[in-house]
mmCIF file of the N, C-alpha and C atoms, coordinates in Angstrom:
data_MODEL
# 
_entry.id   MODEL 
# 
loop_
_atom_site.group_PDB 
_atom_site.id 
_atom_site.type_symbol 
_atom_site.label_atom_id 
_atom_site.label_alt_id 
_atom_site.label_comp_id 
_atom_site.label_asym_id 
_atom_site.label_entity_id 
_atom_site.label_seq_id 
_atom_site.pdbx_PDB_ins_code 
_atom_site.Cartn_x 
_atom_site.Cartn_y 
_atom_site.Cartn_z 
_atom_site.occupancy 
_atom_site.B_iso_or_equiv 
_atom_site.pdbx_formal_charge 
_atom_site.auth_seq_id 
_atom_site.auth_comp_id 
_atom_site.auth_asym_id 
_atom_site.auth_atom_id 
_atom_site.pdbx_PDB_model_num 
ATOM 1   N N  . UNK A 1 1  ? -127.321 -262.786 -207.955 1.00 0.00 ? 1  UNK A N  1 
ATOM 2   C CA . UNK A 1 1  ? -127.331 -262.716 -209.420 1.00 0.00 ? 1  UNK A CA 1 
ATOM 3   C C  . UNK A 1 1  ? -128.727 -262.382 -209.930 1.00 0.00 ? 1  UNK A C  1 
ATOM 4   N N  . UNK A 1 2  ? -129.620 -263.037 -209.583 1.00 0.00 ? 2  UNK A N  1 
ATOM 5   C CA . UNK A 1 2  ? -131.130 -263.246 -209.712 1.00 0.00 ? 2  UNK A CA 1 
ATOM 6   C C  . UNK A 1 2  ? -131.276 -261.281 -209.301 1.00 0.00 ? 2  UNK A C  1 
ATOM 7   N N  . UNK A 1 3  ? -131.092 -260.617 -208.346 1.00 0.00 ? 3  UNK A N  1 
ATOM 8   C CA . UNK A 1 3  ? -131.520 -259.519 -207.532 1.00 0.00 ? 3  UNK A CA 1 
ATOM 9   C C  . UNK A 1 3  ? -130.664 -258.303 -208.979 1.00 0.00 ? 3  UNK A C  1 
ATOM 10  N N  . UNK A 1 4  ? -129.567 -258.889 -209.029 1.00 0.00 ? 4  UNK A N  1 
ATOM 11  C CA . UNK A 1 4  ? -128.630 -257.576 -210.366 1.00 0.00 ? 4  UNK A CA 1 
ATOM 12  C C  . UNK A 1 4  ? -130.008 -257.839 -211.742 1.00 0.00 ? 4  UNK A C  1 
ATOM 13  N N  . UNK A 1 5  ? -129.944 -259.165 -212.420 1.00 0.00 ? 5  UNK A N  1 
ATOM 14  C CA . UNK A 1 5  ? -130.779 -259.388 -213.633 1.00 0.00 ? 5  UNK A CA 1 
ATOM 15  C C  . UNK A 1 5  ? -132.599 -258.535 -213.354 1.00 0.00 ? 5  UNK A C  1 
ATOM 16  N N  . UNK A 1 6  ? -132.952 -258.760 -211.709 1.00 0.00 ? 6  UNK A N  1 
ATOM 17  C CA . UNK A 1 6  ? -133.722 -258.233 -211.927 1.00 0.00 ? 6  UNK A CA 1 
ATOM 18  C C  . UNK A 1 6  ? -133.848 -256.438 -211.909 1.00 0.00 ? 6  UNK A C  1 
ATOM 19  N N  . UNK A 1 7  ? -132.938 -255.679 -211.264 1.00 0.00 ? 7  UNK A N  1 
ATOM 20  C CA . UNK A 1 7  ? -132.339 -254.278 -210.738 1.00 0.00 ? 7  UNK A CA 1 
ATOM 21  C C  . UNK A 1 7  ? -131.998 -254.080 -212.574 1.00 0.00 ? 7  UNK A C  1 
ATOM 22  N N  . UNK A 1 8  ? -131.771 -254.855 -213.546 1.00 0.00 ? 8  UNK A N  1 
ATOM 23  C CA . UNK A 1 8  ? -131.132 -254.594 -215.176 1.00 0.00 ? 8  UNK A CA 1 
ATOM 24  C C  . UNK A 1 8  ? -132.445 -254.194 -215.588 1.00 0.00 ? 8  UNK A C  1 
ATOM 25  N N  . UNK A 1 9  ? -133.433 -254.872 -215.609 1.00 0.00 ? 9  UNK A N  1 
ATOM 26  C CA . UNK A 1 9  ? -134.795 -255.009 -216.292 1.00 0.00 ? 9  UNK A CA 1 
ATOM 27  C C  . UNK A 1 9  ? -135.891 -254.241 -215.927 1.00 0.00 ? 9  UNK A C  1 
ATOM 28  N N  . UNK A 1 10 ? -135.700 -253.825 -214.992 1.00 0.00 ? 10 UNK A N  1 
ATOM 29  C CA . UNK A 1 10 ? -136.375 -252.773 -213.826 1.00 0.00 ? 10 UNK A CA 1 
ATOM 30  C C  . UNK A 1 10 ? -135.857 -251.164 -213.951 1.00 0.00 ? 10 UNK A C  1 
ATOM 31  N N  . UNK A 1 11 ? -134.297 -251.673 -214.554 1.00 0.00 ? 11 UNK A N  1 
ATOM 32  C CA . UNK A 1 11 ? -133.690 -249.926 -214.982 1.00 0.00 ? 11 UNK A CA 1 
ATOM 33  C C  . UNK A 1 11 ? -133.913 -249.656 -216.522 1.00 0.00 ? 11 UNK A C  1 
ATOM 34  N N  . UNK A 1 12 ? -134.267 -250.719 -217.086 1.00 0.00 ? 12 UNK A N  1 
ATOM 35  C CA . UNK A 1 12 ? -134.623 -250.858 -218.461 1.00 0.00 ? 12 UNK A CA 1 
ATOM 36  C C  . UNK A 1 12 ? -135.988 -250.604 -218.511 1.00 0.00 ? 12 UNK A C  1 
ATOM 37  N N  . UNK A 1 13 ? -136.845 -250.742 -217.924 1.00 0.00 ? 13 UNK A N  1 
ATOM 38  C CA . UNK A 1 13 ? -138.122 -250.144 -218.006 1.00 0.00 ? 13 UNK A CA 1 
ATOM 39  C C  . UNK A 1 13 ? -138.281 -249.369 -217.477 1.00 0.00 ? 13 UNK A C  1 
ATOM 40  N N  . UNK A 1 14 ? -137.769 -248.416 -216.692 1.00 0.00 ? 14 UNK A N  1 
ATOM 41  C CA . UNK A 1 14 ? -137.548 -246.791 -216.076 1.00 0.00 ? 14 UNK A CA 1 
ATOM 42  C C  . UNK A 1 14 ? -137.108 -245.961 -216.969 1.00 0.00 ? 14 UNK A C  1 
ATOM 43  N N  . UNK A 1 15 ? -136.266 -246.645 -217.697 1.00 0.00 ? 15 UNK A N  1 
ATOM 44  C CA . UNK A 1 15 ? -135.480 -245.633 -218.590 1.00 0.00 ? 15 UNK A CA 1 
ATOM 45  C C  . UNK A 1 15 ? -136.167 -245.206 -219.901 1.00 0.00 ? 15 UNK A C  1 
ATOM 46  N N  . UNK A 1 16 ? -137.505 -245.951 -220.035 1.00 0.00 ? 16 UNK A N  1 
ATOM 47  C CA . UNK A 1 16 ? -138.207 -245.381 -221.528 1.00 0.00 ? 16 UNK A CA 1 
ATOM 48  C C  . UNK A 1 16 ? -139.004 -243.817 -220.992 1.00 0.00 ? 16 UNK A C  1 
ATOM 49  N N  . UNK A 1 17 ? -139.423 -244.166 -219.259 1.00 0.00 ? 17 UNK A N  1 
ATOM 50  C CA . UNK A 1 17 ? -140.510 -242.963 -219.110 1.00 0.00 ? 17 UNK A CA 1 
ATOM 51  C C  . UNK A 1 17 ? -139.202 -241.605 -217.942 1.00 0.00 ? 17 UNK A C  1 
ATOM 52  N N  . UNK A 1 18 ? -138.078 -242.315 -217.515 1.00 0.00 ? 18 UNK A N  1 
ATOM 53  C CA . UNK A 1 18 ? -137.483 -241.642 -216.616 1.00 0.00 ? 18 UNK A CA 1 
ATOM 54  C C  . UNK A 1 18 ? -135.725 -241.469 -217.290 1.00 0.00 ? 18 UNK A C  1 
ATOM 55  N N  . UNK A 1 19 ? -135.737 -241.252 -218.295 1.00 0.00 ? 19 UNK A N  1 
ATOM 56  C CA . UNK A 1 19 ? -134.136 -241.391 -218.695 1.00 0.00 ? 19 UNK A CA 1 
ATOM 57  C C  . UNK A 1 19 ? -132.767 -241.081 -217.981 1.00 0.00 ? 19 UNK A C  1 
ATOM 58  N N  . UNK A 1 20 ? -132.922 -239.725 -217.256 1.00 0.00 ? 20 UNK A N  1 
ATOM 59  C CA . UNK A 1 20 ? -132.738 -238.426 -216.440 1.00 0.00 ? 20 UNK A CA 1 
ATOM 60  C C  . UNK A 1 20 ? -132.238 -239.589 -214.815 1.00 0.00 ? 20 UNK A C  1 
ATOM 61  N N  . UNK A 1 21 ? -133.501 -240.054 -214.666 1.00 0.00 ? 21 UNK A N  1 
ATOM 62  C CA . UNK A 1 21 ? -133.070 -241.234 -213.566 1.00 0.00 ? 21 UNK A CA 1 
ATOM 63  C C  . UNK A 1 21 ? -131.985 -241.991 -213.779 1.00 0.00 ? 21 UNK A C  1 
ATOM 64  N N  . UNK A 1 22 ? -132.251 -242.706 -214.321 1.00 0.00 ? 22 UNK A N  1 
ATOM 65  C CA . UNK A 1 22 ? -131.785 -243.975 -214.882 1.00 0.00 ? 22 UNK A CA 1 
ATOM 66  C C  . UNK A 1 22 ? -130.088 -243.450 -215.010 1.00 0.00 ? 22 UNK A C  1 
ATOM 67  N N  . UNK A 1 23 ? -129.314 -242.610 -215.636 1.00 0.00 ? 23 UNK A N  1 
ATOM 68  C CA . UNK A 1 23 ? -128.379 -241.790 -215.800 1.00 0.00 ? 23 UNK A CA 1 
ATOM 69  C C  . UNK A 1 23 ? -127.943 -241.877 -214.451 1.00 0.00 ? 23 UNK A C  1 
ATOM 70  N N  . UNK A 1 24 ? -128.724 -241.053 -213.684 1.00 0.00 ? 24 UNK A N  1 
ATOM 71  C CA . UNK A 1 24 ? -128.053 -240.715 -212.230 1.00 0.00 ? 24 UNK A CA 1 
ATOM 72  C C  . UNK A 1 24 ? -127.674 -241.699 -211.747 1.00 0.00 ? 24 UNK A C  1 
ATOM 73  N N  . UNK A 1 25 ? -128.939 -243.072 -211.474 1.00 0.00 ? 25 UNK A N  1 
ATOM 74  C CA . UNK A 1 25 ? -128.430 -244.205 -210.794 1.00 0.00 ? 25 UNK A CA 1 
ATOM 75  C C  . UNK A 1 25 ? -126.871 -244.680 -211.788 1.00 0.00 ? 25 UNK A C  1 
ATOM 76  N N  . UNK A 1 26 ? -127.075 -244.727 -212.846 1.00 0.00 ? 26 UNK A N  1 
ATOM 77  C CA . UNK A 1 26 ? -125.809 -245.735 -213.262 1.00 0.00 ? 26 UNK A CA 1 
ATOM 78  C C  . UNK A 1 26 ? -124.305 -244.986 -212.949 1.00 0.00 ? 26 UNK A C  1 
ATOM 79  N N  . UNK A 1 27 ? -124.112 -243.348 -213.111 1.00 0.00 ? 27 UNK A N  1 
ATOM 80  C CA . UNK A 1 27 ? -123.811 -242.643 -212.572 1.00 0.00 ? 27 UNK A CA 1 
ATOM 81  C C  . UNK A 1 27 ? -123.116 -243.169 -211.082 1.00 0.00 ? 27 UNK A C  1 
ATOM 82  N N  . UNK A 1 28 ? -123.840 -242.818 -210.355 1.00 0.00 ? 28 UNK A N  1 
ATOM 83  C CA . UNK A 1 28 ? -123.834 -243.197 -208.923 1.00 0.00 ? 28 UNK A CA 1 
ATOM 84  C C  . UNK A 1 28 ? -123.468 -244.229 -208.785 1.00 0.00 ? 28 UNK A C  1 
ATOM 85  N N  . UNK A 1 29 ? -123.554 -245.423 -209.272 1.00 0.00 ? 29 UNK A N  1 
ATOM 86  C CA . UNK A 1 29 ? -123.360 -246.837 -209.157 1.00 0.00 ? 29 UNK A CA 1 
ATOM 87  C C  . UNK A 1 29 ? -121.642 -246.738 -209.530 1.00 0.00 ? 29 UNK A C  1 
ATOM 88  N N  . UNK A 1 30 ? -121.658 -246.560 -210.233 1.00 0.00 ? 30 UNK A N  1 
ATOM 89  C CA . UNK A 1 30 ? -119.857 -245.870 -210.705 1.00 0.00 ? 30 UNK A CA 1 
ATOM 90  C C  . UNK A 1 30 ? -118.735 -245.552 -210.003 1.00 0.00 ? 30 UNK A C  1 
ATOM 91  N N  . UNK A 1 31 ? -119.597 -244.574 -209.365 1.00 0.00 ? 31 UNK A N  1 
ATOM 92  C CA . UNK A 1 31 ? -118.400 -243.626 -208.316 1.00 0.00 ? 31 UNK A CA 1 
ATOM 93  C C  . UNK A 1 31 ? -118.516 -244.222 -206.794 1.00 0.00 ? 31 UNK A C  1 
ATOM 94  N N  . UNK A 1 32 ? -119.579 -245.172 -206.657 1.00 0.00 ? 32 UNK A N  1 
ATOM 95  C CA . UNK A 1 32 ? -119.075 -245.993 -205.733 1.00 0.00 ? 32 UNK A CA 1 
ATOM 96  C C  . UNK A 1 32 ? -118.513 -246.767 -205.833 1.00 0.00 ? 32 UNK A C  1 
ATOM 97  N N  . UNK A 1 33 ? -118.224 -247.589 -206.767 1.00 0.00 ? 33 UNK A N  1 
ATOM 98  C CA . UNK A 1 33 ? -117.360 -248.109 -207.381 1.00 0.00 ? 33 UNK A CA 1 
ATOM 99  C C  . UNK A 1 33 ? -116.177 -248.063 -207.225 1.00 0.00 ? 33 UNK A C  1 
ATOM 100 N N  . UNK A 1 34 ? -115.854 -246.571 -207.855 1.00 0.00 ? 34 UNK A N  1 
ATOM 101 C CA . UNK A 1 34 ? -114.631 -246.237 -207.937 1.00 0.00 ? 34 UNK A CA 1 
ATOM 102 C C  . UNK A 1 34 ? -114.921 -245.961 -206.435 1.00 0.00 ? 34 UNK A C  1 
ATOM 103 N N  . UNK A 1 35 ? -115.220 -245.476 -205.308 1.00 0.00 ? 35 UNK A N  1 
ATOM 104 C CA . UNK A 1 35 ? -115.199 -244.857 -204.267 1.00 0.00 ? 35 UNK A CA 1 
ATOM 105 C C  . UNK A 1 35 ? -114.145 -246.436 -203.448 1.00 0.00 ? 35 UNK A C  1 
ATOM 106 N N  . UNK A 1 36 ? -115.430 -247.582 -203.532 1.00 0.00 ? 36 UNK A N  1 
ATOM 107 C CA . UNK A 1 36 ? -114.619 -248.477 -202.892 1.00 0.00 ? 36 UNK A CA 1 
ATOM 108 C C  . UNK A 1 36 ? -112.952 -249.159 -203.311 1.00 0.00 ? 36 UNK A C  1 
ATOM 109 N N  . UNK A 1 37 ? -112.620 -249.295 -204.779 1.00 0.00 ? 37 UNK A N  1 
ATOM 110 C CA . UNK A 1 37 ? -111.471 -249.652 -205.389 1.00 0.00 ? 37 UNK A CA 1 
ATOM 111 C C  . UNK A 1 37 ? -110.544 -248.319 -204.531 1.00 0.00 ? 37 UNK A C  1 
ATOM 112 N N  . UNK A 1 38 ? -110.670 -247.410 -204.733 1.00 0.00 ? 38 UNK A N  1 
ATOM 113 C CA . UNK A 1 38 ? -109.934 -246.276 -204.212 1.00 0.00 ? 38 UNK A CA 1 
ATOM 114 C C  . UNK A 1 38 ? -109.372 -246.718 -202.462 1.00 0.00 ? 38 UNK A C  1 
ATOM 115 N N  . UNK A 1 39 ? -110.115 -246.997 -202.218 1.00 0.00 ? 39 UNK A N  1 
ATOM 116 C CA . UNK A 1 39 ? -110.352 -247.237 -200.243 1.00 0.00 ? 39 UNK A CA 1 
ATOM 117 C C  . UNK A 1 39 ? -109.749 -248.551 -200.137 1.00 0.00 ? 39 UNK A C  1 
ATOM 118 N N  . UNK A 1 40 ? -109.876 -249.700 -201.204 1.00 0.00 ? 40 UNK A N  1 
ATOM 119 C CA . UNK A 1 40 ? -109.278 -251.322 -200.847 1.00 0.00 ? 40 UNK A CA 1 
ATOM 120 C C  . UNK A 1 40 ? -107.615 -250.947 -201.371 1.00 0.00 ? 40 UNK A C  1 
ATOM 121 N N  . UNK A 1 41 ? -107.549 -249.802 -202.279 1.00 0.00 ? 41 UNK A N  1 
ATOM 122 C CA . UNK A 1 41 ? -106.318 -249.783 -202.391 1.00 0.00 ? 41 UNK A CA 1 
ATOM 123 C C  . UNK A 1 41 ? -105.241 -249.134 -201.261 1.00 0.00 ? 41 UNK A C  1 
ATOM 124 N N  . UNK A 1 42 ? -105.826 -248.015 -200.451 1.00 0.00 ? 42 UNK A N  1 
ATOM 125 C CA . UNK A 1 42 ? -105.208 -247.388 -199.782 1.00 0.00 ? 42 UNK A CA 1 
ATOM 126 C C  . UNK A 1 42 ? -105.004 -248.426 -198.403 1.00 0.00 ? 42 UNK A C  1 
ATOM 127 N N  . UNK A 1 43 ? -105.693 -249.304 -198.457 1.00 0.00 ? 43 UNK A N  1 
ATOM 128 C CA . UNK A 1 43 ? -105.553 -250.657 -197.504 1.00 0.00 ? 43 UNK A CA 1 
ATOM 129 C C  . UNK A 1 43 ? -104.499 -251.989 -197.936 1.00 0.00 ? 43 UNK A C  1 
ATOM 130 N N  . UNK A 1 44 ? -104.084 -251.613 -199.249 1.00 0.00 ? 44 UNK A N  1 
ATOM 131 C CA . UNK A 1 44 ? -103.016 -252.175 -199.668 1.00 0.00 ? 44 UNK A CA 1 
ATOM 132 C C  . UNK A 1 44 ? -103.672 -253.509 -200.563 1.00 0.00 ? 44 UNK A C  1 
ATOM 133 N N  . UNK A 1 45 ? -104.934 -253.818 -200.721 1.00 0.00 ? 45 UNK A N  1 
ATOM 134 C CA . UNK A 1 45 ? -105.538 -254.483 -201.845 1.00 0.00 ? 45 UNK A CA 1 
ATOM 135 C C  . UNK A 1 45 ? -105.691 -253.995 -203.212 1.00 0.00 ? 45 UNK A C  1 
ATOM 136 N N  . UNK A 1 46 ? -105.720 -254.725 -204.118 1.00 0.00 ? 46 UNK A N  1 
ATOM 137 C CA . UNK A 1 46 ? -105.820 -254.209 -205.007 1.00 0.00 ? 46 UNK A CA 1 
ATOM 138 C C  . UNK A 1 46 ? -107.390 -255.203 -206.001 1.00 0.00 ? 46 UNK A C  1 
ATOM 139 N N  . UNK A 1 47 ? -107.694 -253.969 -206.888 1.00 0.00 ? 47 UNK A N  1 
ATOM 140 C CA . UNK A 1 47 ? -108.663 -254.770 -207.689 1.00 0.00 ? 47 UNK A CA 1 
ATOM 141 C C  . UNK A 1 47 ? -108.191 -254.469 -209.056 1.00 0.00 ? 47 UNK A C  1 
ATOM 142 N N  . UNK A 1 48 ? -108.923 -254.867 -209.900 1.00 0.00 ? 48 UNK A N  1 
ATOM 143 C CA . UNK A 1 48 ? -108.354 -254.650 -211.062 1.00 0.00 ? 48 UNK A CA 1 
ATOM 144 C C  . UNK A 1 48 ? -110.309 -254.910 -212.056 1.00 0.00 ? 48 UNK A C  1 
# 
């Protein structure tokens, strides 16, 4: 929990001088996301 709050505050101060970044990562963070829900489902789990 401590490691996400600090990865929030750390993308929050990237994002005043790197916006362009910041985009990609959250981006990216997403479609793995979706990458893994996709894969637990075809294993017959589900998330929601």
């Amino acid at each position: 929990m401590c490691t996400a709050l600090r990865l929030h505050a750390n993308l929050k101060l990237l994002e005043k001088d790197h916006p362009v970044v910041v985009e990609l990562v959250v981006q990216y963070s997403q479609l793995a996301h979706i990458r893994e829900v996709e894969a637990a489902q075809q294993m017959g789990l589900s998330f929601y």
